[in-house]
N, C-alpha and C positions, 0 to 999 in steps of 0.2 A: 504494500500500500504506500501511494506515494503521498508526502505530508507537505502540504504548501505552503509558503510564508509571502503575504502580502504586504505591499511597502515596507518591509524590512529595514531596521534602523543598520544602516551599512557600515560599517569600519573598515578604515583599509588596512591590514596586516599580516602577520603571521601567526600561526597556528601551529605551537610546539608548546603542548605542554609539557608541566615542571613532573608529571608522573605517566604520561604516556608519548609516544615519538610522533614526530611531524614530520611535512616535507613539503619553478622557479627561473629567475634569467630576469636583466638589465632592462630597462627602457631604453630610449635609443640614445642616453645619455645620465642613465641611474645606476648608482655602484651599492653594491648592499652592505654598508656600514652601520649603520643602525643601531643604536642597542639604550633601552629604557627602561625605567624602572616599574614595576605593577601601574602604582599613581600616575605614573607619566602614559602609559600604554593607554590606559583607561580615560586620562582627557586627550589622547588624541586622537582616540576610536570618536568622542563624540565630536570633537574638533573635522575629523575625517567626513564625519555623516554633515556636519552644519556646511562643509564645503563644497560637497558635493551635493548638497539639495538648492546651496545658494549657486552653484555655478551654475546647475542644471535648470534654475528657473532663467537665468541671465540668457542662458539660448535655449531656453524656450519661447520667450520670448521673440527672442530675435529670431527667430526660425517659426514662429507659428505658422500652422500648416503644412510643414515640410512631413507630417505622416497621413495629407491626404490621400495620396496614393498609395499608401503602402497597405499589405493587408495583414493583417495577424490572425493567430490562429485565434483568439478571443478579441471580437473589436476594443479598442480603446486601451488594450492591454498589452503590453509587450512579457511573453512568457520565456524565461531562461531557464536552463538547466545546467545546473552545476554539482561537482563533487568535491564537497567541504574537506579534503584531507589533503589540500597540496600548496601550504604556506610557501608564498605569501601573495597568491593568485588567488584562494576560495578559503575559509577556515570559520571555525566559530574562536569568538574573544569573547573570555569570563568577565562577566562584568563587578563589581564591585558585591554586589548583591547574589553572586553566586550565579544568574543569568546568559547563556549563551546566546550570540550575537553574532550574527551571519558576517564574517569580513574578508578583507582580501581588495587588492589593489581591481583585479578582476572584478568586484562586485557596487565597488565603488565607477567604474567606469559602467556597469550596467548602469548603475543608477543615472550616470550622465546620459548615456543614452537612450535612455526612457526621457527621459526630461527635453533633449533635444529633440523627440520625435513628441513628443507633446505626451506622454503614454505615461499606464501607471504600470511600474513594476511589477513581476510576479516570480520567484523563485522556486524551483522542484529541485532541492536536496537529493542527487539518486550516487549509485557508484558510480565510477568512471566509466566503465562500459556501459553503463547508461543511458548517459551523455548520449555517446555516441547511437544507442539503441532511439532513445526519444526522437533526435533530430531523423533519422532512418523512417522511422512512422508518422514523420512529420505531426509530433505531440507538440511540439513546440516550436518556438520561431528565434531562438540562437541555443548553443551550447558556449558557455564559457568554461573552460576548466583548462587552461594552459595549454590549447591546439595549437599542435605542429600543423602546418600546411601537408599534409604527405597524401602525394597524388593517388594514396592506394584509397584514402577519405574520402574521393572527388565523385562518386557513386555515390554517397549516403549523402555529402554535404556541400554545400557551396562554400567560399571561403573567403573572410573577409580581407583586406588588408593588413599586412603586422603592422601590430601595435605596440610590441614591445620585441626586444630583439635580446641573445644571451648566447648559451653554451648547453655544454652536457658533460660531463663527469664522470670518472669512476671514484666511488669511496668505501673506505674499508677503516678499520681502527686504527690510532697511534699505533697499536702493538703490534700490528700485521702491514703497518706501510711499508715496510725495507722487504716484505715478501711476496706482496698482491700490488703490484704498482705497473705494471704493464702489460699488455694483452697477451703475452707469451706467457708471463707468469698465470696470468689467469685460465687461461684456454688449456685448461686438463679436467677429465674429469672427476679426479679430486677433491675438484675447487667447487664450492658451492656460490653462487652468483644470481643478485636478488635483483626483479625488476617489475616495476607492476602491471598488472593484466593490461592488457591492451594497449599498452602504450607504445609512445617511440620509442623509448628506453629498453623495453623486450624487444623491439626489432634491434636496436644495436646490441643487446648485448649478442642476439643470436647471430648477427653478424660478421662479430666481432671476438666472442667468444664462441663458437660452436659447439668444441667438446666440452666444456665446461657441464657442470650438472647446475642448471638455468632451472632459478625457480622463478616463479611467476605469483606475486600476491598484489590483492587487491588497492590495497591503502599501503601509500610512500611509510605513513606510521610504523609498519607491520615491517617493512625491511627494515627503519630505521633500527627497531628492538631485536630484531633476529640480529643485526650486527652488533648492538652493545651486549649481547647477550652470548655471542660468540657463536649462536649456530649456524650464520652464512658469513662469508670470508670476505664477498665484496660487493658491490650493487652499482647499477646505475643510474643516477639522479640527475635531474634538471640542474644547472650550475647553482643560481638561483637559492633553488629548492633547497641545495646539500649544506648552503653556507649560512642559510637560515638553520638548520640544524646543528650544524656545527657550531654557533656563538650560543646556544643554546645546550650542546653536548660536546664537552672539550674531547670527549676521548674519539670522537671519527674522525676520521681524517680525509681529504682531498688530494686525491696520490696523480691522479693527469686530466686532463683535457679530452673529451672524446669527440674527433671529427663528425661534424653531421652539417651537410648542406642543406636542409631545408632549416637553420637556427631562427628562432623567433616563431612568435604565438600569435595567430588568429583568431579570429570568432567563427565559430560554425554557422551557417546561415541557413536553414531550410532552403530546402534544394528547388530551383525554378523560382524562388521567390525573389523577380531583379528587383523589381524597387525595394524592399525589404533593405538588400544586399547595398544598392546603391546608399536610402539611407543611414545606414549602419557606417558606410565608408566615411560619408560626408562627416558623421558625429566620430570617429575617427582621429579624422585631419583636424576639427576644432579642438578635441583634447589634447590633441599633440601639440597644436599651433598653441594653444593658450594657457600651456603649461599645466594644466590639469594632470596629465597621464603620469609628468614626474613627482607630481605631488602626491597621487595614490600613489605609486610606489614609494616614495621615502617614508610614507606615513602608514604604509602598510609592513616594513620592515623594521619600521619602527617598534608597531605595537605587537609585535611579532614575541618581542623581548618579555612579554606581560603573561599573563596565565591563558592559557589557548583550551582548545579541543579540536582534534582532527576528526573526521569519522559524519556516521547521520546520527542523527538526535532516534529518543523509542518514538514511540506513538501520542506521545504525551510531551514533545517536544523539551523532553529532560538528554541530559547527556546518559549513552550507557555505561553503565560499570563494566 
């Protein structure tokens, strides 16, 4: 059962919590240094949300009517779907009150573009291949969840313009970097090597690693704790993603670089939907142009620093144990 959150009070950050693991890449000009205290995390979740409601009314304004032509799957609504486990693009942030709170640089820029198409928000919390399953049955009219452009997508989904641009990673622990630090070293099967379903990340490691014994889990969280836990040796993470973990868990480590040409994230666009696609692009180019996109990222790696949850909420919109 899928559970909805309408106009969601947005935060942009990261989502690594201080008792379960989290898990990215640069704006076309954002470095992920960041790092904050609970109280500081928690006024700039609402600083995040007051900015992005005030930006988004400023072009809406100025853009009124720019979603007459578009059509969505629920008039008047623009419908996302995203998978809250992959700081510091989707994540829930604890609020003071014990409250989780939908954030992430990603959801802070939904909200800009709801606002510049004149539309009210609507979020579906699903897993990652979710994502991808919604936009496929056209349930929905974007996926955000830190899409790679990769042409094997372009059957299920249309694809917006990058919006923010990074890297990809291998990471494994301090205590195993002088062992698991290059793809020779990893490529046995031996070696245990974490990457989560569906993603690019499982296509590089399998192309990357082959003979390796390549597990595949759902939530970036779920690798992060099989590595501090020692039962997989190395993974592959969004650059982003590993280094928001890593200021968060001093013992992993970022041992190289992993080539990947299609680098940087799109938005999923329901497929044949041009005007959708077109204005999606248009509110795009204004977050970039007006400094918006770098503000959600430094303020979503910011609060990245503060008490998080990765994962979906039960039925009752509680975090699970």
């Amino acid at each position: 059962m899928k559970r909805k959150f309408v106009a969601l009070t947005l935060t942009a950050g990261m989502l690594v919590s201080m008792t379960a693991c989290g898990g990215g890449s640069d704006t076309a000009s954002e470095d992920n240094t960041a790092s904050a205290t609970e109280d500081t995390a928690g006024d700039s979740a609402q600083e995040a949300a007051d900015d992005a409601a005030d930006t988004g009314e400023d072009t809406q304004a100025e853009n009124a009517g720019s979603s007459a032509d578009v059509e969505t799957v629920t008039d008047g609504v623009l419908t996302v779907a995203t998978s809250p486990d992959f700081a510091p693009y989707e994540f829930y942030a604890i609020g003071d009150d014990g409250t989780p709170q939908l954030a992430g640089f990603d959801m802070a820029l939904a909200q800009y573009i709801a606002d510049y198409m004149g539309l009210e928000l609507e979020v579906i919390p699903v897993d990652f291949d979710g994502v991808i399953s919604e936009l496929q049955t056209k349930s929905v009219d974007l996926g955000m969840a830190g899409l790679s452009p990769d042409p094997a997508r372009e059957s299920v989904m249309d694809f917006s313009d990058i919006y923010y641009t990074g890297g990809q990673s291998l990471v494994t622990t301090k205590e195993n970097a002088d062992k698991f630090n290059s793809f020779e070293a990893i490529n046995n099967p031996d070696v245990t090597v974490g990457a989560q379903t569906a993603s690019i990340q499982l296509d590089l490691a399998q192309t990357n690693s082959p003979d390796a014994d390549i597990i595949s889990l759902p939530k970036v969280t779920d690798i992060i704790a099989e590595l501090l836990a020692g039962t997989m040796d190395a993974a592959y993470i969004e650059t982003v993603v590993a280094e928001s973990y890593q200021s968060n868990y001093p013992d992993l480590e970022i041992v190289m670089d992993v080539p990947y040409d299609q680098e940087g994230s799109a938005i999923g666009v329901c497929k044949d939907n041009e005007g959708l696609l077109n204005a999606v692009n248009e509110a795009i180019a204004a977050a970039i142009e007006d400094g918006s996109m770098d503000k959600f990222v430094a303020e979503a790696n910011e609060q990245a620093s503060g008490q998080t949850y990765e994962g979906l909420l039960d039925e009752e919109g509680n975090i699970q144990e």
